[in-house]
TORNU-77930 format. One record per residue: y, x, z of N, C-alpha, C in turn; residue number from 1; residue in one letter. Coordinates in Angstrom, 3 decimals. Example, Ala and Ser with C-alpha at 12.3 -4.5 7.8 and 13.67 -1.06 7.14 Angstrom:
% TORNU-77930
+----------+----------+----------+----------+----------+----------+----------+----------+----------+-----+---------+
|      n_v |      n_u |      n_w |     ca_v |     ca_u |     ca_w |      c_v |      c_u |      c_w | num | residuo |
+----------+----------+----------+----------+----------+----------+----------+----------+----------+-----+---------+
|   -5.690 |   13.190 |    7.800 |   -4.500 |   12.300 |    7.800 |   -3.300 |   13.200 |    7.800 |   1 |       a |
|   -2.250 |   12.850 |    7.080 |   -1.060 |   13.670 |    7.140 |    0.030 |   12.900 |    7.870 |   2 |       s |
+----------+----------+----------+----------+----------+----------+----------+----------+----------+-----+---------+
This chain:
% TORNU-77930
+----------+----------+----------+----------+----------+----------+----------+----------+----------+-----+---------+
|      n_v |      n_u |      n_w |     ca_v |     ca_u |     ca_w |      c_v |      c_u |      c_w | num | residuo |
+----------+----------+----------+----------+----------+----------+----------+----------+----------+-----+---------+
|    6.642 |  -41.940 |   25.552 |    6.916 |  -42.788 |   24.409 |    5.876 |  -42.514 |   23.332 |   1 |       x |
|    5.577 |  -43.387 |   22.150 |    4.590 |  -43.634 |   21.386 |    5.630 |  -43.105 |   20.530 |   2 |       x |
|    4.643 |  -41.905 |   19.348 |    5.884 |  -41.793 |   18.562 |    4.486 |  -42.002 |   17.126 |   3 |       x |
|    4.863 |  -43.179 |   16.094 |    3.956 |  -43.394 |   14.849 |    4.340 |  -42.302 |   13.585 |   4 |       x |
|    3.173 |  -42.387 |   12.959 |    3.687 |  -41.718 |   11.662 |    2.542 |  -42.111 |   10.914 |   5 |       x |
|    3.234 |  -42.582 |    9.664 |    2.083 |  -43.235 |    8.876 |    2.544 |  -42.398 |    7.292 |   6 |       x |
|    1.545 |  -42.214 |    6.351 |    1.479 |  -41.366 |    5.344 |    0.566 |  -42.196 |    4.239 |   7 |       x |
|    1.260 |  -41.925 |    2.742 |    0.114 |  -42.202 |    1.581 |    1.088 |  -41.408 |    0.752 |   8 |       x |
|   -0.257 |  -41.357 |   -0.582 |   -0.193 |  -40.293 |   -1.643 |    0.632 |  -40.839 |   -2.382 |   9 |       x |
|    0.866 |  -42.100 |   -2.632 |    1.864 |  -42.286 |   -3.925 |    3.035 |  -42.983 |   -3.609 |  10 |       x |
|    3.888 |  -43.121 |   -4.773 |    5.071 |  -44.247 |   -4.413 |    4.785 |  -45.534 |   -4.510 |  11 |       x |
|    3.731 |  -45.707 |   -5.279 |    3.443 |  -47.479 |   -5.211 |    2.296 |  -47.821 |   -4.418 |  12 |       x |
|    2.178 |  -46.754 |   -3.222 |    0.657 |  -47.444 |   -2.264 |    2.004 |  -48.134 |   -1.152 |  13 |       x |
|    0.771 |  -48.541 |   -0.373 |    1.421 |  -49.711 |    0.921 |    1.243 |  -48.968 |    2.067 |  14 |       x |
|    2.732 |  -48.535 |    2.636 |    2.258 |  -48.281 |    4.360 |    2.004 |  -49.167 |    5.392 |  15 |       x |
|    1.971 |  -50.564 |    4.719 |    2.007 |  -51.578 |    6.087 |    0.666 |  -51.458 |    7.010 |  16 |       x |
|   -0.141 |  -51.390 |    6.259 |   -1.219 |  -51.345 |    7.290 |   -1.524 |  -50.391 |    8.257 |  17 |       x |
|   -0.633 |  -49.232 |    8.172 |   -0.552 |  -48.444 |    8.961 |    0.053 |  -48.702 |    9.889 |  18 |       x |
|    1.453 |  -48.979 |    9.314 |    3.012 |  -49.482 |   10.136 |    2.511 |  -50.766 |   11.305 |  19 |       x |
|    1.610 |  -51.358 |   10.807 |    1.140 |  -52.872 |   11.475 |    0.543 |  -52.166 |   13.005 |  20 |       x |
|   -0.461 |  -51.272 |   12.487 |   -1.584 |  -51.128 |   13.285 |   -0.701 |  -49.738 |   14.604 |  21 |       x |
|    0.277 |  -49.085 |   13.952 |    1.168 |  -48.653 |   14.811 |    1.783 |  -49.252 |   15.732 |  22 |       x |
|    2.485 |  -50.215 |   15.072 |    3.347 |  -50.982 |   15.901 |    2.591 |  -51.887 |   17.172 |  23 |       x |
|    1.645 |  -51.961 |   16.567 |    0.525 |  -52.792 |   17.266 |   -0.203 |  -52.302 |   18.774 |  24 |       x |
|   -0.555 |  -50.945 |   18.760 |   -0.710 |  -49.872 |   19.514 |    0.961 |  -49.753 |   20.915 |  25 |       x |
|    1.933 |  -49.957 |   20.089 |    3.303 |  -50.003 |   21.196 |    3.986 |  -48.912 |   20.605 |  26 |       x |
|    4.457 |  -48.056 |   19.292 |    4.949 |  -47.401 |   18.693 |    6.519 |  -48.012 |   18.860 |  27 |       x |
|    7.245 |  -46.763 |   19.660 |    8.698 |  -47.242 |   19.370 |    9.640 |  -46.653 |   17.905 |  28 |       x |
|    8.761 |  -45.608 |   18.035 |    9.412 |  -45.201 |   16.947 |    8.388 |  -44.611 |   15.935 |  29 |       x |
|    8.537 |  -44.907 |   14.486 |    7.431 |  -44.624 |   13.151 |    8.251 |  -43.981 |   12.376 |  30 |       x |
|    7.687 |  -42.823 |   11.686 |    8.263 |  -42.287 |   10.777 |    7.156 |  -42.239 |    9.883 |  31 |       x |
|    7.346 |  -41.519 |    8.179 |    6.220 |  -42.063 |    7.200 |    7.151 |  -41.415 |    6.067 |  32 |       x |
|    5.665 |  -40.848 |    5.109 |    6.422 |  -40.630 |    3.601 |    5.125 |  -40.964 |    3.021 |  33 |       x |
|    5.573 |  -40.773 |    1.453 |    4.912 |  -41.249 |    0.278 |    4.651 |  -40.168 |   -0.184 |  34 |       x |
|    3.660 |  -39.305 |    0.163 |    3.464 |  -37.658 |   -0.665 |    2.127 |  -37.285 |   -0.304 |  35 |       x |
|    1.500 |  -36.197 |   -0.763 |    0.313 |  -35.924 |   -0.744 |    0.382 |  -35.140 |    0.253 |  36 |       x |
|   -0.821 |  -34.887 |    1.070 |   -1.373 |  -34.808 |    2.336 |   -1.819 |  -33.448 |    2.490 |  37 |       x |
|   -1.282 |  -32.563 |    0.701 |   -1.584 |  -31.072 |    0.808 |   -1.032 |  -30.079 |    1.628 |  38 |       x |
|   -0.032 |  -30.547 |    1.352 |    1.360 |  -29.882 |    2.193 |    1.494 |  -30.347 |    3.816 |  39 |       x |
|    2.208 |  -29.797 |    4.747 |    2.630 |  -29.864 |    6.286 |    3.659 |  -30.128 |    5.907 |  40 |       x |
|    4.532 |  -29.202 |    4.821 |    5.859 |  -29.765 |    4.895 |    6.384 |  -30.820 |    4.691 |  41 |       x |
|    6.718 |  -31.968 |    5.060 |    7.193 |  -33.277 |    4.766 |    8.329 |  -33.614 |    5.453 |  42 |       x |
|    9.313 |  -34.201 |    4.838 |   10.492 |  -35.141 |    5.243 |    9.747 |  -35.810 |    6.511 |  43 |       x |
|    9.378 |  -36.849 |    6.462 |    8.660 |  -37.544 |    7.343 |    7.707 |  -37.161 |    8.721 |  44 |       x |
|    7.037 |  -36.032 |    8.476 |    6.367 |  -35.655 |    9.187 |    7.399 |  -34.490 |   10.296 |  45 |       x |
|    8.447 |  -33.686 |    8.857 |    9.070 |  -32.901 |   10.096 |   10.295 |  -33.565 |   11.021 |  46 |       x |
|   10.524 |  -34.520 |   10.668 |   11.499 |  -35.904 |   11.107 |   10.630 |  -36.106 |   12.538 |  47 |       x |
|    9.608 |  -36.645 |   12.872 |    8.786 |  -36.969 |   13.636 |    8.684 |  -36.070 |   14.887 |  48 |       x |
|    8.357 |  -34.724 |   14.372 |    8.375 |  -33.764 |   14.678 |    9.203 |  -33.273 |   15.616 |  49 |       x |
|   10.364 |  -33.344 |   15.122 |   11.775 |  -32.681 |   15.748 |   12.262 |  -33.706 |   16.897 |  50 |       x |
|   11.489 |  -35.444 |   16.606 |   12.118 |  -36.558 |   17.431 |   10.956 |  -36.308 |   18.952 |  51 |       x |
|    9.777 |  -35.735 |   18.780 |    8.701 |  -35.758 |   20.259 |    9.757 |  -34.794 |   21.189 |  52 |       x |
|    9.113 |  -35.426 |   22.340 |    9.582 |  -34.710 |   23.252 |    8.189 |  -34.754 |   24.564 |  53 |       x |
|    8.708 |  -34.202 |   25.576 |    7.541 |  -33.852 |   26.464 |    6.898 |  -35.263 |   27.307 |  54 |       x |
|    5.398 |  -35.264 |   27.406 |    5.054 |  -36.507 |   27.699 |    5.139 |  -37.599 |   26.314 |  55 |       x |
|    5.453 |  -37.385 |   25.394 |    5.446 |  -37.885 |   24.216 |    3.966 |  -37.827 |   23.922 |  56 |       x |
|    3.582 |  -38.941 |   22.857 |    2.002 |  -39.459 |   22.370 |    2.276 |  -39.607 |   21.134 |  57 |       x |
|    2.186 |  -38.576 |   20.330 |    1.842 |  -38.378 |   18.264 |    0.871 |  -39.568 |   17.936 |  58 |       x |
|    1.079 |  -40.474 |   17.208 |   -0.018 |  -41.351 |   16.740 |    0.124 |  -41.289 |   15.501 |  59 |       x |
|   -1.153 |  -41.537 |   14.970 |   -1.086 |  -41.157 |   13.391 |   -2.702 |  -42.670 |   13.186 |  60 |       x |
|   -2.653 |  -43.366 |   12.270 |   -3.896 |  -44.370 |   11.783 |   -5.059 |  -43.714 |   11.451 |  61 |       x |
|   -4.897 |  -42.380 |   11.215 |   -6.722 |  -42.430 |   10.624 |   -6.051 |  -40.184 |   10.405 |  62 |       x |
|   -6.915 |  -39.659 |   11.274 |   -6.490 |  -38.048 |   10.639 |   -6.441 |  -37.625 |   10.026 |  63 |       x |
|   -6.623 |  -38.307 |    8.404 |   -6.349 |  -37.673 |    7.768 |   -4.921 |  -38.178 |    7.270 |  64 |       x |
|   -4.345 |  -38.850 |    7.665 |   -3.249 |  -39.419 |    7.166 |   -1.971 |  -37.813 |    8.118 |  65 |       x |
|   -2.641 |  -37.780 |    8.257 |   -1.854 |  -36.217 |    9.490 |   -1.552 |  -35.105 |    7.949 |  66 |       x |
|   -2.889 |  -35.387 |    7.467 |   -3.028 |  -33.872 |    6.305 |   -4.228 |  -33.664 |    5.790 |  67 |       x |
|   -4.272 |  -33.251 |    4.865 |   -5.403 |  -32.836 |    4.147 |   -6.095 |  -31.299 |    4.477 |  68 |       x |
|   -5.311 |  -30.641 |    4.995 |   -5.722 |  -28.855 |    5.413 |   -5.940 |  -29.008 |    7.018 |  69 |       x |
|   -7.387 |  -28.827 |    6.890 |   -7.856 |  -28.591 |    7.993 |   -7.037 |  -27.666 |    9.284 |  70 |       x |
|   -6.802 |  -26.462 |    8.570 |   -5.917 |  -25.339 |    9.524 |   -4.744 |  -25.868 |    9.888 |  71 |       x |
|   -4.393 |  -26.682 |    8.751 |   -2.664 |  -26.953 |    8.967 |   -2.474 |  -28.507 |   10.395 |  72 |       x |
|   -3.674 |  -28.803 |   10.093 |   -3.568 |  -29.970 |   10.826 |   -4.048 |  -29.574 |   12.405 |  73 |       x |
|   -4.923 |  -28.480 |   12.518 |   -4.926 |  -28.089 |   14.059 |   -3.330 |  -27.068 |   14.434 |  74 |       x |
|   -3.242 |  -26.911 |   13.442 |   -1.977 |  -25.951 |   13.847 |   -0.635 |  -27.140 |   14.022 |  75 |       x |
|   -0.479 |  -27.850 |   13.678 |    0.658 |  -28.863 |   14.105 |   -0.130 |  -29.467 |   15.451 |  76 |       x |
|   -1.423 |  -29.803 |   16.002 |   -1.434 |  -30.373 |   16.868 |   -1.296 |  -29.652 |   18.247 |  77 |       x |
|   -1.902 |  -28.191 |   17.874 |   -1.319 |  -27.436 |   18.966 |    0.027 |  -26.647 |   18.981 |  78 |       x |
|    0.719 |  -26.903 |   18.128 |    2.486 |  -26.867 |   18.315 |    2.867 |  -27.867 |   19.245 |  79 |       x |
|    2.450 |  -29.563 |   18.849 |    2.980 |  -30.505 |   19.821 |    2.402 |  -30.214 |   21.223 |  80 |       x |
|    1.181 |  -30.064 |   21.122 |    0.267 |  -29.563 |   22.410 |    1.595 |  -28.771 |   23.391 |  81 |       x |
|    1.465 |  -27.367 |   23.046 |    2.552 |  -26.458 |   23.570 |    4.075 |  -26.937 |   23.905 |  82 |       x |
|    4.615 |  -27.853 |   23.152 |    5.277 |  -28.960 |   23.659 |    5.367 |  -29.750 |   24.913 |  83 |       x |
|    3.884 |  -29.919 |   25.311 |    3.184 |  -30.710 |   25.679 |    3.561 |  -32.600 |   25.694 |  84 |       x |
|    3.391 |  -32.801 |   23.700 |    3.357 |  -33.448 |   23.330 |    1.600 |  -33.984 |   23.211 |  85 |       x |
|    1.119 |  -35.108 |   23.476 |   -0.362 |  -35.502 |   23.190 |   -0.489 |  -36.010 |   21.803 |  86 |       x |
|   -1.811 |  -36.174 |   21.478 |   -2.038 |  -36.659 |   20.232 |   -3.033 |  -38.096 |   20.128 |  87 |       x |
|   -2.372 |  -38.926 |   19.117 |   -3.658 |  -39.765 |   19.611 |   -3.801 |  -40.100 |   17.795 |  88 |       x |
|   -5.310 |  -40.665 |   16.960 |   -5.890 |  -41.311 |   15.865 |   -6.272 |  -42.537 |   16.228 |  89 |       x |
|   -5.925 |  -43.522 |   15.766 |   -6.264 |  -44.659 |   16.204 |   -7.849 |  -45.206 |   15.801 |  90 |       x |
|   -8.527 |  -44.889 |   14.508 |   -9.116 |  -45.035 |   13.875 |  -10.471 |  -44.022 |   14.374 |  91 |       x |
|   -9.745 |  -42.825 |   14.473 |  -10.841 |  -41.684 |   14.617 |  -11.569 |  -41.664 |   16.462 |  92 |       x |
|  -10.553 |  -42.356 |   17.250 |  -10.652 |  -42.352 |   18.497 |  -10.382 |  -41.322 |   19.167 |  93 |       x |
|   -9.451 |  -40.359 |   18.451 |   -9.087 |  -38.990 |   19.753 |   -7.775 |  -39.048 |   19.747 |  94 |       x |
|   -7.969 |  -38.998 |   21.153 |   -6.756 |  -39.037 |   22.573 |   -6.905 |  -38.134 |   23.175 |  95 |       x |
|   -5.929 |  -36.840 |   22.701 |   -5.821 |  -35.390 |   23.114 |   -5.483 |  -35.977 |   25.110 |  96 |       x |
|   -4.568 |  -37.061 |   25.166 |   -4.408 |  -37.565 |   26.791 |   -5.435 |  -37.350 |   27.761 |  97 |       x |
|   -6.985 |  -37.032 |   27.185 |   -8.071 |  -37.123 |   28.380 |   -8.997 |  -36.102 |   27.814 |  98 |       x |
|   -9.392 |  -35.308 |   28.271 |  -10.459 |  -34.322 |   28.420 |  -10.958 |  -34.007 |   27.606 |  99 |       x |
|  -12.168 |  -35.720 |   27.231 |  -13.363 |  -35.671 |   25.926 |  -12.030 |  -35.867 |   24.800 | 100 |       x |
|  -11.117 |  -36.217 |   25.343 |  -10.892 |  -36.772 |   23.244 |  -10.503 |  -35.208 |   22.964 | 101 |       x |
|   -9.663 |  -34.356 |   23.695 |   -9.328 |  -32.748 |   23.571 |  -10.564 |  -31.975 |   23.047 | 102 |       x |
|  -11.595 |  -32.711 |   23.679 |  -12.860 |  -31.876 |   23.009 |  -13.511 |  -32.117 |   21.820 | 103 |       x |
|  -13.421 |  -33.557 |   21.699 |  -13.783 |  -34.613 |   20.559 |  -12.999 |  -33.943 |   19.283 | 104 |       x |
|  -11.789 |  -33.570 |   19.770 |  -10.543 |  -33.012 |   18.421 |  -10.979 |  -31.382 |   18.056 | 105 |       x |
|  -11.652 |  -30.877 |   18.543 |  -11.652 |  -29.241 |   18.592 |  -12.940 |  -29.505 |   17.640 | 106 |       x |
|  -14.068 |  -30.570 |   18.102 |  -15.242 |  -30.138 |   17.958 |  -15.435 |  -30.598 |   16.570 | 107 |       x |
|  -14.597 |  -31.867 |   16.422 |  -13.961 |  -32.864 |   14.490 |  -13.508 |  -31.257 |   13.727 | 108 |       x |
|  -12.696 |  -30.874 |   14.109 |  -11.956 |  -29.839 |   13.814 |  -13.066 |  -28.742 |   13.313 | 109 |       x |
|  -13.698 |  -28.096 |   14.020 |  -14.223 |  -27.025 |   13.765 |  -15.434 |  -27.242 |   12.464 | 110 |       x |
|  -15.703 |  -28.788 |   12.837 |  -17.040 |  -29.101 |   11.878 |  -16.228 |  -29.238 |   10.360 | 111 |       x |
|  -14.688 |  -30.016 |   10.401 |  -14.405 |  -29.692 |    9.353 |  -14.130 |  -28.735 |    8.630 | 112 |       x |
|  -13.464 |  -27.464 |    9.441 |  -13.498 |  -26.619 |    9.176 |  -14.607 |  -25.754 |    8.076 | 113 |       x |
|  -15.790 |  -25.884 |    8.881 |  -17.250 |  -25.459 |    8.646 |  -17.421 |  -25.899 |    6.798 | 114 |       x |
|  -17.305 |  -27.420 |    6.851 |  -17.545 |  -27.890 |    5.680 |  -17.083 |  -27.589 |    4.508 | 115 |       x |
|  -15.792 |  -27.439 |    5.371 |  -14.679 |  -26.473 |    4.057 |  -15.543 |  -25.124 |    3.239 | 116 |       x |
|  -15.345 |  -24.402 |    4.505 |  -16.203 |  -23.002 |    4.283 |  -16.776 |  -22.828 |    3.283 | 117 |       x |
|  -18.244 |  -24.052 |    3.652 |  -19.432 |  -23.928 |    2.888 |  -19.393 |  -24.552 |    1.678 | 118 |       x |
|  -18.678 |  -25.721 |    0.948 |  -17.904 |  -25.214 |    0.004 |  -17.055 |  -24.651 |   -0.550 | 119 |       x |
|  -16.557 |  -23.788 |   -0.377 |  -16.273 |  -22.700 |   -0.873 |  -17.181 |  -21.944 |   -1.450 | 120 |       x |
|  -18.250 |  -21.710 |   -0.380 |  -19.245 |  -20.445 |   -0.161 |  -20.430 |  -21.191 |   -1.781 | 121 |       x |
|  -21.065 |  -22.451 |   -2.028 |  -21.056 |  -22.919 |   -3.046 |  -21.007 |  -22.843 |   -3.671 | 122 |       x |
|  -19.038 |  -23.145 |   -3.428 |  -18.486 |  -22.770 |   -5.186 |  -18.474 |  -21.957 |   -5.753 | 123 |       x |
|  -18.615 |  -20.543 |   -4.963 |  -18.639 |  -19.488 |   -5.544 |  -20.108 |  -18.545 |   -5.915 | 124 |       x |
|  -21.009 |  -19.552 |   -4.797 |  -22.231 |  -19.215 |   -5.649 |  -22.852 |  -19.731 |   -7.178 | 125 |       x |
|  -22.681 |  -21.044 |   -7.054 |  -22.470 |  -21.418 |   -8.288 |  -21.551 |  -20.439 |   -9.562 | 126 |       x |
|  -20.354 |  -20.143 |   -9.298 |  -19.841 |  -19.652 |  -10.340 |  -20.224 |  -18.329 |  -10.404 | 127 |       x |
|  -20.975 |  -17.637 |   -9.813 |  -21.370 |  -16.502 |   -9.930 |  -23.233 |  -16.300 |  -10.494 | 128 |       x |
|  -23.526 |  -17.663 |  -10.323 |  -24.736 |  -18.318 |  -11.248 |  -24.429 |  -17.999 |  -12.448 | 129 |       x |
|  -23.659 |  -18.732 |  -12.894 |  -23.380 |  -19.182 |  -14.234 |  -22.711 |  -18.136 |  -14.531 | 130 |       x |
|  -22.211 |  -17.333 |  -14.557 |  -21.178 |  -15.998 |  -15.010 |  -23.026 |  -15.166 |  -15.200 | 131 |       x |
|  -23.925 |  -15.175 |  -14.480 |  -25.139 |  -14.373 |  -14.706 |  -25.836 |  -15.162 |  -16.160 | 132 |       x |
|  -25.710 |  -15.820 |  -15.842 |  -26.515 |  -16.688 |  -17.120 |  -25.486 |  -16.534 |  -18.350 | 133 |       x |
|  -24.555 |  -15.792 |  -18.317 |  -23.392 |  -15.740 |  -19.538 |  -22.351 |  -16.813 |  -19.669 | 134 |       x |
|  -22.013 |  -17.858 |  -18.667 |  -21.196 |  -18.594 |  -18.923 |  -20.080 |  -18.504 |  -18.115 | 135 |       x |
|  -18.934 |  -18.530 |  -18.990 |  -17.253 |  -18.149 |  -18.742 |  -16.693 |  -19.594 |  -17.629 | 136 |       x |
|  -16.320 |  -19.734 |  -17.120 |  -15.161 |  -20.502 |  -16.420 |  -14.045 |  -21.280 |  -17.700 | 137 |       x |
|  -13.279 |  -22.404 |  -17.622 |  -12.771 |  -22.710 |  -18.172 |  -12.743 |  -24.020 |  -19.549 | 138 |       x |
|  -12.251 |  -24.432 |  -20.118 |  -12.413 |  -24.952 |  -21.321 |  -13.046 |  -24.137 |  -22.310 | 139 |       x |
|  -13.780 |  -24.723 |  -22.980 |  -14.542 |  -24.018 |  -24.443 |  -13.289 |  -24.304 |  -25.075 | 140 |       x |
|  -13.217 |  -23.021 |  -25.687 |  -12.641 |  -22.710 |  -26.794 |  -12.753 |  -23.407 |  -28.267 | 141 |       x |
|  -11.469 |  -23.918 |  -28.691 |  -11.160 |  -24.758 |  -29.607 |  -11.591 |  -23.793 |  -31.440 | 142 |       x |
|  -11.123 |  -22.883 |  -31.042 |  -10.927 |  -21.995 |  -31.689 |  -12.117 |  -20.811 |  -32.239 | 143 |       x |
|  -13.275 |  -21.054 |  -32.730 |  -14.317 |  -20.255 |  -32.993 |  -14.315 |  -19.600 |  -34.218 | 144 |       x |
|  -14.944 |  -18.377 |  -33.673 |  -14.854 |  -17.197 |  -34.836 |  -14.866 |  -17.817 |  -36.383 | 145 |       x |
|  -16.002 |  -18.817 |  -36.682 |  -15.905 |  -19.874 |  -37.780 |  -14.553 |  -20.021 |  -38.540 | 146 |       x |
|  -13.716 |  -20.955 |  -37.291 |  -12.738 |  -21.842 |  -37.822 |  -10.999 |  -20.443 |  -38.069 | 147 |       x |
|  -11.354 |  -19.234 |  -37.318 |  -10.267 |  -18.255 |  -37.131 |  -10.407 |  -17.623 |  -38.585 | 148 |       x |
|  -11.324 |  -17.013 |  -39.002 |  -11.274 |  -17.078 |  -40.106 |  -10.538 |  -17.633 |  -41.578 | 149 |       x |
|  -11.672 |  -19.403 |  -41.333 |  -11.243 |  -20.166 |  -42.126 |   -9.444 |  -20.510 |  -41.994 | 150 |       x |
|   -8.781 |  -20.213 |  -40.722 |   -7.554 |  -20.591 |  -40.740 |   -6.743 |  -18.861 |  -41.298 | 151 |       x |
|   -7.583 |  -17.772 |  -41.096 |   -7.002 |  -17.213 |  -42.146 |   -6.952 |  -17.048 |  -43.500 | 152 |       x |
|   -8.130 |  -17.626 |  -44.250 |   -8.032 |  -17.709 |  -45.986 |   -7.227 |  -18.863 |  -46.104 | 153 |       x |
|   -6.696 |  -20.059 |  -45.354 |   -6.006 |  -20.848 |  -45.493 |   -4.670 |  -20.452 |  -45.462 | 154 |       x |
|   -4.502 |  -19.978 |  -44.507 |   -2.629 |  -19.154 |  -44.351 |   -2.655 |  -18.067 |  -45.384 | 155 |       x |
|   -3.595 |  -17.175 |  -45.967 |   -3.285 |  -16.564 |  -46.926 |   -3.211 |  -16.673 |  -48.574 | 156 |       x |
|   -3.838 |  -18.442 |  -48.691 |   -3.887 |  -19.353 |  -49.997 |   -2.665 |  -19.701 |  -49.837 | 157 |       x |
|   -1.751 |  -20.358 |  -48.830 |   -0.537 |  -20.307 |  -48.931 |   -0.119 |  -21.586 |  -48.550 | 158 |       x |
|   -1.044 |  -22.101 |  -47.652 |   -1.060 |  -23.304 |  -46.750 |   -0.352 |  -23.524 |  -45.880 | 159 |       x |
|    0.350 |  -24.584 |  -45.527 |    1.407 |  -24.122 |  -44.046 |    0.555 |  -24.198 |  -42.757 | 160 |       x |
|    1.482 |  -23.410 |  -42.155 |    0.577 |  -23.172 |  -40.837 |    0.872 |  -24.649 |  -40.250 | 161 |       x |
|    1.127 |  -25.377 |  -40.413 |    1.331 |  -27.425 |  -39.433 |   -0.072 |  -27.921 |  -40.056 | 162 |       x |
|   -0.244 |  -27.896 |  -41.743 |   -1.346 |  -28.101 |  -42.539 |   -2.583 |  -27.609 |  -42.268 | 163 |       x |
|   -2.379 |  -25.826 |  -41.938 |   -3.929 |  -25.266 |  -40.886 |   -4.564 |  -25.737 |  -39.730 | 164 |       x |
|   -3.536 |  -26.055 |  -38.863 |   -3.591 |  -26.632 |  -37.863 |   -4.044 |  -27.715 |  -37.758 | 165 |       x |
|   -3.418 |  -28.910 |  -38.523 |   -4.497 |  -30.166 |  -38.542 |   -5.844 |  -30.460 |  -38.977 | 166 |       x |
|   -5.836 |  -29.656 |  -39.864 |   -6.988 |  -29.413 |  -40.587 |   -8.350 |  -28.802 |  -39.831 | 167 |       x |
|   -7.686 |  -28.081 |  -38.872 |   -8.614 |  -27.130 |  -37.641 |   -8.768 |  -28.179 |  -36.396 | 168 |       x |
|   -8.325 |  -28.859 |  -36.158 |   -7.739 |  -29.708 |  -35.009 |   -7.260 |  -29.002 |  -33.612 | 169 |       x |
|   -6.429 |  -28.142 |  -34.330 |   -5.865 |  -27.101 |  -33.509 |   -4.292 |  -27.662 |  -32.679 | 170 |       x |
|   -3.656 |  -27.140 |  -31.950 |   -2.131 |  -27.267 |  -31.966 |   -1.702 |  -25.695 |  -32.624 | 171 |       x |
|   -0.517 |  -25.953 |  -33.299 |    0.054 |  -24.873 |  -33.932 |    0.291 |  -23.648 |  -33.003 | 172 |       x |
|    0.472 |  -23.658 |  -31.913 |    0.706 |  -22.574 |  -30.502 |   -0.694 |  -21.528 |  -30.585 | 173 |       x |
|   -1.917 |  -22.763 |  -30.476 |   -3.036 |  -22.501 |  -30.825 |   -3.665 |  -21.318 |  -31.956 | 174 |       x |
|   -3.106 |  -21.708 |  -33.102 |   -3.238 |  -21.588 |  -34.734 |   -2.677 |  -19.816 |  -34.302 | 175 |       x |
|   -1.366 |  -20.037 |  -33.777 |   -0.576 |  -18.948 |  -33.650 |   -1.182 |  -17.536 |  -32.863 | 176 |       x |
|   -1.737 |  -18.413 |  -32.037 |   -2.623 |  -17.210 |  -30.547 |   -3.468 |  -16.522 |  -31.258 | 177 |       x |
|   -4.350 |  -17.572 |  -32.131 |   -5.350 |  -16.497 |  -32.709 |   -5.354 |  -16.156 |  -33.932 | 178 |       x |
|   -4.124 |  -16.273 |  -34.732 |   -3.808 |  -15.614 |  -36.068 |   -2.241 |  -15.027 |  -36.325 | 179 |       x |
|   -1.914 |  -14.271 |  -35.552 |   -0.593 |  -14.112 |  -35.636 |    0.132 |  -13.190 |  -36.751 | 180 |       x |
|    1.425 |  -14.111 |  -36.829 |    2.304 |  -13.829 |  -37.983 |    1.836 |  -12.355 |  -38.614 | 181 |       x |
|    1.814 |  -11.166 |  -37.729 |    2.058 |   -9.886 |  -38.167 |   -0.024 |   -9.628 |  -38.428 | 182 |       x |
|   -0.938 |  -10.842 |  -38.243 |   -1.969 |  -10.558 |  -38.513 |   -2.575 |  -11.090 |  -39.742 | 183 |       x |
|   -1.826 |  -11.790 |  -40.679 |   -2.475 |  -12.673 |  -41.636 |   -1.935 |  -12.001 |  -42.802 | 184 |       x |
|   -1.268 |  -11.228 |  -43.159 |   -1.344 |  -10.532 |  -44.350 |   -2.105 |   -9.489 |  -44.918 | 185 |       x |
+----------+----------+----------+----------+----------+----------+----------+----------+----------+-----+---------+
């Protein structure tokens, strides 16, 4: 049996074109949620899941509609595998059912994998660039030695701290972090 599963990120996208192109294929049964593709865990997906049985064919429209995590997505296909549930992408063209597509899926797999990696590997050269050159991670700071000051001769003229704050274009939480109550007298 054909078992579908179709997936999108929001509540107001459209599964039909998935649902179409499933049904279309000979899907008796489709399951599907509206959630992001970070997670394995899904209503929908573990619904699907629990319904394969052996000689069963996983179809999914396009692999990434499976998941967004590389690991997570070879690791559900060789759960059904061990099942010996098959897998098929309609879009991507692998059909765990025959030889090349088993190889076709390992070899998609590993390259994505790879890509992952190497950004990572990147990102962290980059941020370890810029940490050499003196630059911090994060939002710039609202709050400069300048204006910390000036928001203390203001709180100690006898200004309200809502009044410092706008005046700084601070939020009062803000105002608070870097001049606190037991520091302005």
């Amino acid at each position: 049996m054909l078992v579908g599963y179709a997936r999108v990120s929001k509540y107001d996208q459209n599964l039909e074109l998935q649902i179409n192109a499933l049904t279309k294929v000979g899907c008796e049964k489709i399951f599907s949620d509206k959630t992001s593709g970070s997670r394995m865990e899904r209503q929908g997906l573990n619904d699907a899941f629990s319904h394969l049985r052996e000689q069963d064919v996983f179809v999914v429209w396009k692999l990434d509609r499976l998941g967004r995590n590389v690991r997570g997505i070879i690791d559900f296909i060789c759960e059904i595998e061990k099942r010996g549930v098959h897998f098929k992408s309609l879009t991507d063209n692998i059909d765990t059912t025959t030889a090349a597509g088993r190889f076709f899926f390992h070899v998609m797999t590993s390259l994505a994998q790879m890509e992952r990696e190497l950004i990572i590997e990147r990102t962290r050269a980059g941020l370890e660039a810029a940490r050499k050159r003196g630059r911090i991670g994060g939002r710039k700071r609202l709050m400069t030695p300048s204006k910390v000051e000036s928001a203390k001769k203001l709180l100690k003229s006898g200004l309200p701290p809502r009044e410092v704050a706008k005046n700084l274009g601070v939020s009062i939480p803000t105002l608070y972090r870097w001049c606190p109550a037991n520091n302005r007298l």
